[in-house]
C-alpha positions as CSV (number, residue, x, y, z in Angstrom):
1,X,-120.8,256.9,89.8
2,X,-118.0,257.9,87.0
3,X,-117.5,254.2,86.8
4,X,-120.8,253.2,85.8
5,X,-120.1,251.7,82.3
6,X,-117.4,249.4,83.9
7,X,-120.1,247.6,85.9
8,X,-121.5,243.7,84.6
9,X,-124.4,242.9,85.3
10,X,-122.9,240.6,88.2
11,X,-121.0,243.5,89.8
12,X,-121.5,245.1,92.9
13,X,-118.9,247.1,92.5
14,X,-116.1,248.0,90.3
15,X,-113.3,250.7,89.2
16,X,-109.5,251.3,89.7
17,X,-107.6,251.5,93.0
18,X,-103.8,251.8,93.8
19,X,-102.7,248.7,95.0
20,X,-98.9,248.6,96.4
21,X,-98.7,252.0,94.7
22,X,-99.4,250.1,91.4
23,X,-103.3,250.6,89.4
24,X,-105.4,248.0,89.4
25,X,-108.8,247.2,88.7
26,X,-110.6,246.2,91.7
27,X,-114.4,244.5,91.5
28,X,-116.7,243.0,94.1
29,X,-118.7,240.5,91.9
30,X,-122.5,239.6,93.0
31,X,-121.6,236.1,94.1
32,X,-118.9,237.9,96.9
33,X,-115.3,237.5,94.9
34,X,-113.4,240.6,95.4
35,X,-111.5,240.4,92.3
36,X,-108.0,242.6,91.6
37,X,-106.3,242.7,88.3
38,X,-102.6,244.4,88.3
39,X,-100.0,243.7,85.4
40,X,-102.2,241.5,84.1
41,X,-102.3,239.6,87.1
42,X,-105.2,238.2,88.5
43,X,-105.9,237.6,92.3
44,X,-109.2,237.5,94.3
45,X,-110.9,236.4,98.0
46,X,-113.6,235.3,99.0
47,X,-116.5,237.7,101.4
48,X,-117.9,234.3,102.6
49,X,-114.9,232.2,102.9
50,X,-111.6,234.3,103.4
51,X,-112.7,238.0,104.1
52,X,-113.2,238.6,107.8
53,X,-113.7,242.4,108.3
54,X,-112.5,245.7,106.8
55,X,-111.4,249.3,108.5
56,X,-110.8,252.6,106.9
57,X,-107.1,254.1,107.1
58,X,-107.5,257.5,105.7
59,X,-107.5,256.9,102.0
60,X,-106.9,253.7,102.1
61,X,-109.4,250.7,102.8
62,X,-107.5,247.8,104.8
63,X,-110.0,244.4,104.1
64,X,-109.0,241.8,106.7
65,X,-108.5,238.2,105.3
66,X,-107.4,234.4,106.0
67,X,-106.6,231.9,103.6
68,X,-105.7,228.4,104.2
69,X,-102.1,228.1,104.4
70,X,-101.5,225.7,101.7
71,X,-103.9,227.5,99.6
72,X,-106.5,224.2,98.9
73,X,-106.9,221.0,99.4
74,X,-104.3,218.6,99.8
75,X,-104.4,215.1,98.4
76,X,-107.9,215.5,100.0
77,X,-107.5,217.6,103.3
78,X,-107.1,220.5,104.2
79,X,-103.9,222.2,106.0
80,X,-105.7,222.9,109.1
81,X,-103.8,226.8,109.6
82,X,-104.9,229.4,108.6
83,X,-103.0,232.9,107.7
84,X,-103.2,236.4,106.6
85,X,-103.7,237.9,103.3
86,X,-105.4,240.9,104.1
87,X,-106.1,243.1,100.8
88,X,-104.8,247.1,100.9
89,X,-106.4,249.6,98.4
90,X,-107.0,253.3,97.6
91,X,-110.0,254.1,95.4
92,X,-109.4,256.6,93.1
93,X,-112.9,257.6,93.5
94,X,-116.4,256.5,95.6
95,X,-114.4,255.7,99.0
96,X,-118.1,255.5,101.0
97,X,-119.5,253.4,97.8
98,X,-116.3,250.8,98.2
99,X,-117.5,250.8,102.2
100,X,-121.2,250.8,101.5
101,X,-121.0,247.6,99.3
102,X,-118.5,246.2,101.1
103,X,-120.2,246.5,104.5
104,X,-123.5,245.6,102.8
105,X,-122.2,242.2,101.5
106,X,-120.5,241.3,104.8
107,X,-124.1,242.1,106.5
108,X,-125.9,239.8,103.9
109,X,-123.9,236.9,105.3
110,X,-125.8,236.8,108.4
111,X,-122.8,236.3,110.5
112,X,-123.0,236.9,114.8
113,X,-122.2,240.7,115.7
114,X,-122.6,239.8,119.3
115,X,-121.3,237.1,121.0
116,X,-121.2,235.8,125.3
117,X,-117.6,234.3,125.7
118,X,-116.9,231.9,128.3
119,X,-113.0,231.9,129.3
120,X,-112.2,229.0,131.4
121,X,-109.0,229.7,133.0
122,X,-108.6,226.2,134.9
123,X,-108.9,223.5,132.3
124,X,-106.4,221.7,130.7
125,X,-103.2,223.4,130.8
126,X,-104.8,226.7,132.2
127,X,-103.8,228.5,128.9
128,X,-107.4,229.3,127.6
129,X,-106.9,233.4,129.0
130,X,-103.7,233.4,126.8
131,X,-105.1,231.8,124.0
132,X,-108.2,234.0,123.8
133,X,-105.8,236.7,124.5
134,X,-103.2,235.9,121.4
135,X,-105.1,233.9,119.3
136,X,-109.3,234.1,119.0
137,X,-109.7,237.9,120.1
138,X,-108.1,239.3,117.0
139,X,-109.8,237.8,114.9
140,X,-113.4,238.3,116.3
141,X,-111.6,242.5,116.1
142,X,-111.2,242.1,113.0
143,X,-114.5,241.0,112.4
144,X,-116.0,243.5,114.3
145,X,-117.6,241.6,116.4
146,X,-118.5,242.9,119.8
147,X,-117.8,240.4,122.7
148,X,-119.3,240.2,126.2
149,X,-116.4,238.1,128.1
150,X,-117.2,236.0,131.3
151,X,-114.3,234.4,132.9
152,X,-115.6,231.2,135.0
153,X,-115.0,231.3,138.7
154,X,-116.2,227.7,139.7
155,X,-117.8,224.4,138.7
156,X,-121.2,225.7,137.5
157,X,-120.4,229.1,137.0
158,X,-121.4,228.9,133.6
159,X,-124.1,227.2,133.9
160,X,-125.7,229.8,136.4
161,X,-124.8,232.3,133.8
162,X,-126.8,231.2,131.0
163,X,-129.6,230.2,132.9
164,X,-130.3,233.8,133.7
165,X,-129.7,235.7,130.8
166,X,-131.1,237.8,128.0
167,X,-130.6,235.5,125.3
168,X,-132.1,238.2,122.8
169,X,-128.9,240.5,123.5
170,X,-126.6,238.0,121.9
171,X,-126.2,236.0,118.5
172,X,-124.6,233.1,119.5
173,X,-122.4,231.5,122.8
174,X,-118.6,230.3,122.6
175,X,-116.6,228.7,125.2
176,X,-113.2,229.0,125.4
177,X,-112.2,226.1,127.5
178,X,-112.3,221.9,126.9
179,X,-116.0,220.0,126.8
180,X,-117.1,220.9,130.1
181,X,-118.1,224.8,130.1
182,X,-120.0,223.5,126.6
183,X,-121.9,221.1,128.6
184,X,-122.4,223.6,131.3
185,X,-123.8,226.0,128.6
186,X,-126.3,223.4,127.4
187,X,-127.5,221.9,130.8
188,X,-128.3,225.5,131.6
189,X,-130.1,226.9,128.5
190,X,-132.4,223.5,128.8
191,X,-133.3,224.5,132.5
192,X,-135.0,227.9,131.0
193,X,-138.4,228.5,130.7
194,X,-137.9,229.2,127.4
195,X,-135.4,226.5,126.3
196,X,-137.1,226.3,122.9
197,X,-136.3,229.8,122.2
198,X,-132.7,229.7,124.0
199,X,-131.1,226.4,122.2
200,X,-131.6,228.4,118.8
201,X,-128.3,230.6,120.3
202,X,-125.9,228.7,118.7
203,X,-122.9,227.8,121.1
204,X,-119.4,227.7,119.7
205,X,-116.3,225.8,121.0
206,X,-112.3,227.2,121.1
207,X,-110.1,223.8,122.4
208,X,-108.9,225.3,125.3
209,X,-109.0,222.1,127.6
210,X,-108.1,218.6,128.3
211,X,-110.2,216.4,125.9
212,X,-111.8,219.3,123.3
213,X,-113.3,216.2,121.7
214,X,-116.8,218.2,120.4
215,X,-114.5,220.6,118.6
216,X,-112.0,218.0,117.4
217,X,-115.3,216.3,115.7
218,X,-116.4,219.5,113.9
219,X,-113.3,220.2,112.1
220,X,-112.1,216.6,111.7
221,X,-115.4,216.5,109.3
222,X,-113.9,218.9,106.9
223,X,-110.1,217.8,107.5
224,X,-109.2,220.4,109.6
225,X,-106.9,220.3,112.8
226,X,-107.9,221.4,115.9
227,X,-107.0,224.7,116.7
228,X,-107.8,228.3,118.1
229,X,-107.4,229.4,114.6
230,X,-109.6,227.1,112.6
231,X,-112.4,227.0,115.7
232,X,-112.6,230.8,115.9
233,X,-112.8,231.3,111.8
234,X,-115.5,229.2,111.7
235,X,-117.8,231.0,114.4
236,X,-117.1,234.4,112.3
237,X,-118.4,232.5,109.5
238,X,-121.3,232.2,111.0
239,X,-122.4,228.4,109.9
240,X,-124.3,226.2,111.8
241,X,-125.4,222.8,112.6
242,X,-127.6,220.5,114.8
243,X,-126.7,218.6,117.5
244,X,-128.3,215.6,119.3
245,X,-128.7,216.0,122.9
246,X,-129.4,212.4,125.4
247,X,-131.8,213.2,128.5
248,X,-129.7,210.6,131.3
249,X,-132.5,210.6,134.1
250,X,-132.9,208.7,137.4
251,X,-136.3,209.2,138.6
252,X,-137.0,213.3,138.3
253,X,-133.2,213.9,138.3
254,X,-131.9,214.8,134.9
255,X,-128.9,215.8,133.1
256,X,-128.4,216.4,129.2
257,X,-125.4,215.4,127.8
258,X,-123.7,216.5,124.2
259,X,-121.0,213.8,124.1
260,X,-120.2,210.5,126.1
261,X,-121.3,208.3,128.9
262,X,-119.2,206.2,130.3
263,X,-118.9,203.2,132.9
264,X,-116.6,200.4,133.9
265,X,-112.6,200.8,132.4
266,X,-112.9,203.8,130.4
267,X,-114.9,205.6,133.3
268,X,-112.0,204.5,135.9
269,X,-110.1,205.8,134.2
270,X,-110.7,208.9,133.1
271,X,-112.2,209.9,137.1
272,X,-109.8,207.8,139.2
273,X,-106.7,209.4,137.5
274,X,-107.3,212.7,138.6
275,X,-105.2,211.4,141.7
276,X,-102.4,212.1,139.0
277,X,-103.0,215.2,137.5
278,X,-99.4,216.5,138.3
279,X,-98.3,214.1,135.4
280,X,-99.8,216.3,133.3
281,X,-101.7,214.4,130.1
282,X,-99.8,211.3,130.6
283,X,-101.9,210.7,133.5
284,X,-104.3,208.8,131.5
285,X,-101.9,206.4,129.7
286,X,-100.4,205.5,133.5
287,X,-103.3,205.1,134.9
288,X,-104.4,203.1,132.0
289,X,-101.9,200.8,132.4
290,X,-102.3,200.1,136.1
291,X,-105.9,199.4,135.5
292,X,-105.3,197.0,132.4
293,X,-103.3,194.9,134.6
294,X,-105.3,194.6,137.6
295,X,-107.9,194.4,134.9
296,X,-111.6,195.1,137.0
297,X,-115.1,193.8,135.4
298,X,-118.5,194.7,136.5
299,X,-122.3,192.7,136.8
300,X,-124.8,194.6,135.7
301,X,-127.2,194.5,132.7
302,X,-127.6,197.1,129.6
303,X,-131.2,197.0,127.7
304,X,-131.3,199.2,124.6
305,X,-133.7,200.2,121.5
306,X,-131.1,199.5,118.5
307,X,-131.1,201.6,116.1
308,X,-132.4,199.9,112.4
309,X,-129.7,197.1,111.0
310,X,-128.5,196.5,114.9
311,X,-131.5,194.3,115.9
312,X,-128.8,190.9,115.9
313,X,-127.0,192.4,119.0
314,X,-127.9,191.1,122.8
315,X,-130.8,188.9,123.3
316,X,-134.5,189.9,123.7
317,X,-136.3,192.3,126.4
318,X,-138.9,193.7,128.1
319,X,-138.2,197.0,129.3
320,X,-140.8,200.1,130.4
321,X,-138.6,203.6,130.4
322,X,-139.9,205.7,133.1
323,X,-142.2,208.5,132.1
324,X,-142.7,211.4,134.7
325,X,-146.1,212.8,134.7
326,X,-146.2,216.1,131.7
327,X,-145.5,219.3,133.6
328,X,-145.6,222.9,132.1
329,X,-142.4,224.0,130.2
330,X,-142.6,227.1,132.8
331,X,-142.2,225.1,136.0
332,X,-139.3,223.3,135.6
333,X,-137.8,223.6,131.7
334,X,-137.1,221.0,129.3
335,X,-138.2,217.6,130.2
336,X,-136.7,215.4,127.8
337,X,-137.8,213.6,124.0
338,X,-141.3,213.0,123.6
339,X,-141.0,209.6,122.4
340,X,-142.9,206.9,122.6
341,X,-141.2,203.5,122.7
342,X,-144.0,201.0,122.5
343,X,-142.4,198.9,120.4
344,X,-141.3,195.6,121.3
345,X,-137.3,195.4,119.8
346,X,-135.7,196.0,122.6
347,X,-132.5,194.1,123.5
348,X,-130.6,193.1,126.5
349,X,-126.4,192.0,127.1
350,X,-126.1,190.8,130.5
351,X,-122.7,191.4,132.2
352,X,-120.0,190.6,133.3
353,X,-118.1,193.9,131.6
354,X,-115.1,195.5,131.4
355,X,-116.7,198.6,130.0
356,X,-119.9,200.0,128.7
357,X,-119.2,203.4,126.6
358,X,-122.2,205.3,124.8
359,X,-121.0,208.0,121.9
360,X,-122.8,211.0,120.5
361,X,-119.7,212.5,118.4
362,X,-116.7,210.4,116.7
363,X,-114.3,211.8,119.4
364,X,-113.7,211.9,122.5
365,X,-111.0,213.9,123.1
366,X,-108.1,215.6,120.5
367,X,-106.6,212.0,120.4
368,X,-109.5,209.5,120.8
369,X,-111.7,208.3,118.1
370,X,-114.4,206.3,120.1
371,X,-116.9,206.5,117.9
372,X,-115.7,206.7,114.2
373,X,-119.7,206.3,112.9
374,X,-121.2,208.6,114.8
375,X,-123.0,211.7,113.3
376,X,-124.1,214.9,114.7
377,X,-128.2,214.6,114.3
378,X,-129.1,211.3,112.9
379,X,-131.1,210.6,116.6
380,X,-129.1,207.9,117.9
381,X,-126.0,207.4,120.1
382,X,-123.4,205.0,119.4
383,X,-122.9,201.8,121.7
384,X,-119.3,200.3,122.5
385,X,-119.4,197.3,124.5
386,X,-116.7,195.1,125.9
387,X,-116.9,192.6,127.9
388,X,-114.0,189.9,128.6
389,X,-110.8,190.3,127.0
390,X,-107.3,189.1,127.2
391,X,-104.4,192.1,128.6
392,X,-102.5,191.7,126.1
393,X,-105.6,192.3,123.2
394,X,-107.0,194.9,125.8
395,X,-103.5,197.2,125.3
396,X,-104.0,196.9,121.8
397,X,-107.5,198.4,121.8
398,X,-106.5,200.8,123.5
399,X,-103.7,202.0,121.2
400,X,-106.4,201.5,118.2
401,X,-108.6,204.4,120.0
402,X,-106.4,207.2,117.8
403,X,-107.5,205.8,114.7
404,X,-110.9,204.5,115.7
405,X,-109.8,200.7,114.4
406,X,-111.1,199.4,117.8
407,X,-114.3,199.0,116.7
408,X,-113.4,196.2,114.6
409,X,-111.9,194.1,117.1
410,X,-114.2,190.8,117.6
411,X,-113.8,191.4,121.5
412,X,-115.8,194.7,121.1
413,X,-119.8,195.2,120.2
414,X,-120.5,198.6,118.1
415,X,-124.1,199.7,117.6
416,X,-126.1,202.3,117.2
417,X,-129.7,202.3,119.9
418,X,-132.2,205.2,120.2
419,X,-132.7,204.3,123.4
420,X,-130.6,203.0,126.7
421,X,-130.9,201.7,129.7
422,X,-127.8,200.9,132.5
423,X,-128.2,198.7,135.3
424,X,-124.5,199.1,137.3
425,X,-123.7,196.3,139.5
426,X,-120.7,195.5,141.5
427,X,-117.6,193.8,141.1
428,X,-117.2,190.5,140.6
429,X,-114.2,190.0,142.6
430,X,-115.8,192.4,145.2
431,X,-118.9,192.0,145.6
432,X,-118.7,195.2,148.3
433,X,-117.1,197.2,145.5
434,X,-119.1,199.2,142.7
435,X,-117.9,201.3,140.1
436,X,-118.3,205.0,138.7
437,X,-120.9,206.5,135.9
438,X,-119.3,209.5,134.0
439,X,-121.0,211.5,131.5
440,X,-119.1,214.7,129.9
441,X,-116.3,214.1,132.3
442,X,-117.9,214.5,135.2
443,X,-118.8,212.1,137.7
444,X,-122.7,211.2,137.6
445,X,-122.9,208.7,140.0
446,X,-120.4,206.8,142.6
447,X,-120.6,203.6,144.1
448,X,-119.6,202.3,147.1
449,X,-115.7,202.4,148.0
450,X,-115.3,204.2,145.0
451,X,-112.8,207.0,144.2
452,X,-114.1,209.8,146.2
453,X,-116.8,207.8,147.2
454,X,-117.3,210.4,149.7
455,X,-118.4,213.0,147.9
456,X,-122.3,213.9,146.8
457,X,-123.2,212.9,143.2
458,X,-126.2,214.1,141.3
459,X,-127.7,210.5,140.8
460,X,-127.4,207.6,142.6
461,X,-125.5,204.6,141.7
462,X,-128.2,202.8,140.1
463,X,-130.5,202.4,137.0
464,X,-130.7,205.2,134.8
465,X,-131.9,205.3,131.3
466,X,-131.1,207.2,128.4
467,X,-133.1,209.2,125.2
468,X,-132.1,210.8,122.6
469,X,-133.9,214.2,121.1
470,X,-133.0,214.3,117.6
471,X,-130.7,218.1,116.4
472,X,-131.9,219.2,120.1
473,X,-129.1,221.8,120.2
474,X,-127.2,224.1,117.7
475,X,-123.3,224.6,117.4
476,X,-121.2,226.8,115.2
477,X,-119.3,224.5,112.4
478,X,-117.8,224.1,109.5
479,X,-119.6,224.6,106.4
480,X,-120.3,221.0,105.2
């Protein structure tokens, strides 16, 4: 190369370009900053943060970028939008050596070049084709990243999907859609024979949907909004992260969930509403209301394994979690934690309740900070507990649940338990009446004269208990 001499030893690549019809001197430093200098000017991206792709317009060498719009951090967080600064240049010389490094740098990253997209074209709003369409597709173009799409038809559909696959043909899974295609996705990777191999594809999330609250907790950890944009950038990126995932079984019935479980008020709620969904979002503060003030509460009993530094909370118990005899991975997939609780800490809060809510991320949806303490992998789930509670106190929590400030309230019990057991009972001012379990948003078990009471549930309305398996599952996220 003619441009030997002007190469450091932390060059990749160096030598002068046209840039805007003006020279310049254009490097690609060893540690990935494509550097330009023109009039003395000095400007650069970054291959691992900003630079998403490049093409090759006849002479020219288009490299596709982002940038944050407000260029950094601001007093402490970050815009949350992201826009284009792509970079146009000509070499004078080496046109294949400027590709060659630049593809070779971009390869280095280890970024996914093949991705399964789920579309879900009936949540929330039922925007997720048009956002996909406008928003997350050009990006993954620009990336070059090739894309199998799978719009789903039904409850399930994704589920069926990724239970049959060849996982080896992809680098990773996204879902275009709210939290209930991602818990789809996970249910049916742990029903595999070869789970442990298939929950190393990680699965990404685009907030398409009604509560988005996995995504909203990934890029509220680096002070990001939730978007399209942000969400998409950071699958190209290519970082990962751990994930716990809670085994909720009743007898040999399982499901795995990735983010709440919920019973009482806030489960009311969120199912029984659905009778309103022509109001749009502001279903759930309606509904919320009319529940408030004909305020229900539940018997039942909750036992739980707290998690170190929680021990004051409820009173002593005995309690024996159900342990199915081992079977072969092959025959029926992943069976849950092996854990052993021998121990003797476990605790007990006897009811009545107005709700009983268990947390694996901070939020629960775009707007909702249940669970302000909770962490991605640290192997427990957080515990909300509330039992009585005046009206007027009550619509104040629920306001609080934006900024997470709830938790403070003396009416509510926050804790953190490996381990959980639910024991549903009734109402208490009818006795005939039971309630609704929800995990993930959907319905896990109805009681009787419930909200569609008539209608088959996975489990029955009864005890079930809960584990956690510590960084189970993988997601695409922010770099941390």
């Amino acid at each position: 190369m003619e441009n030997d001499q002007m190469i450091s030893p932390t060059d990749i690549i160096t030598g002068i370009v046209y840039i805007d019809g003006e020279l310049a001197m254009l490097t690609l430093t060893a540690d990935g900053e494509l550097r330009s200098t023109e009039n003395g000017l000095r400007q650069s991206l970054s291959m691992k943060k900003d630079v998403l792709g490049f093409v090759v317009q006849g002479k020219r060498i288009r490299v596709k970028a982002v940038v944050e719009k407000d260029e950094g951090i601001c007093c402490g967080r970050f815009s949350g939008d992201f826009v284009r600064k792509d970079l146009v240049f000509e070499p004078l010389i080496d046109q294949n050596g400027w590709c060659y490094s630049l593809r070779q740098y971009l390869d280095s990253l280890g970024r996914p070049k093949r991705l399964l997209v789920f579309v879900n074209p009936f949540g929330g709003k039922k925007s997720a084709r048009e956002i996909f369409v406008k928003e997350v597709k050009p990006l993954f173009d620009d990336a070059d990243v090739q894309l199998e799409i799978q719009e789903t038809k039904y409850q399930l559909h994704a589920k069926e999907i990724v239970k049959s696959m060849d996982v080896s043909k992809y680098d990773g899974i996204v879902c275009v859609s709210g939290d209930g295609v991602l818990v789809e996705v996970v249910n049916g990777l742990l029903e595999r024979a070869d789970w442990r191999t298939a929950l190393k594809l990680p699965i990404g999330m685009v907030p398409a949907g009604t509560g988005n609250g996995m995504i909203k907790s990934l890029l509220d950890t680096v002070g990001l909004r939730c978007c399209a944009n942000s969400a998409t950038i950071f699958i190209i990126r290519g970082h990962k992260r751990s994930v716990d995932v809670a085994t909720i079984a009743q007898g040999n019935t399982k499901f795995f969930s990735v983010l709440m479980l919920a019973w009482g008020l806030i489960a009311d709620i969120d199912i029984e509403s659905e009778k309103f969904r022509w109001m749009g979002s502001a279903r759930i503060d309606f509904y919320a209301l009319q529940r408030i003030l004909c305020l229900r509460q539940y018997n039942g009993r909750i036992i739980f394994l707290p998690a170190p530094g929680f021990e004051r909370y409820g009173q002593p118990a005995n309690c024996g979690l159900y342990k199915e005899p081992t079977v072969s991975d092959k025959a029926l997939g992943y069976q849950g934690p092996d854990t052993k609780f021998e121990d003797h800490g476990w605790r007990e809060i006897n009811g009545p309740f107005v709700t009983v809510w268990l947390h694996n991320v901070p939020w629960g949806a775009e707007n909702t900070l249940t669970a302000p303490a909770a962490k991605f992998s640290d192997g427990f789930l957080d515990l909300i507990v509330l039992k009585n509670c005046p009206k007027l106190v009550l619509l104040s929590l629920m306001r609080q649940l934006s900024s997470g400030t709830h938790v403070e309230s003396p009416y509510i019990a926050y804790l953190k338990v490996k381990a959980f057991v639910l024991e549903p009972g009734s109402l208490i001012d009818e006795p005939g009446k039971e309630g609704i379990i929800d995990s993930d948003g959907e319905v896990l078990a109805r009681g009787k004269r419930t909200y569609n009471c008539e209608k088959k549930a996975l489990m029955s309305y009864d005890k079930l208990q809960i584990t956690v398996d510590q960084g189970l599952a993988t997601l695409f996220s922010p770099e941390y």
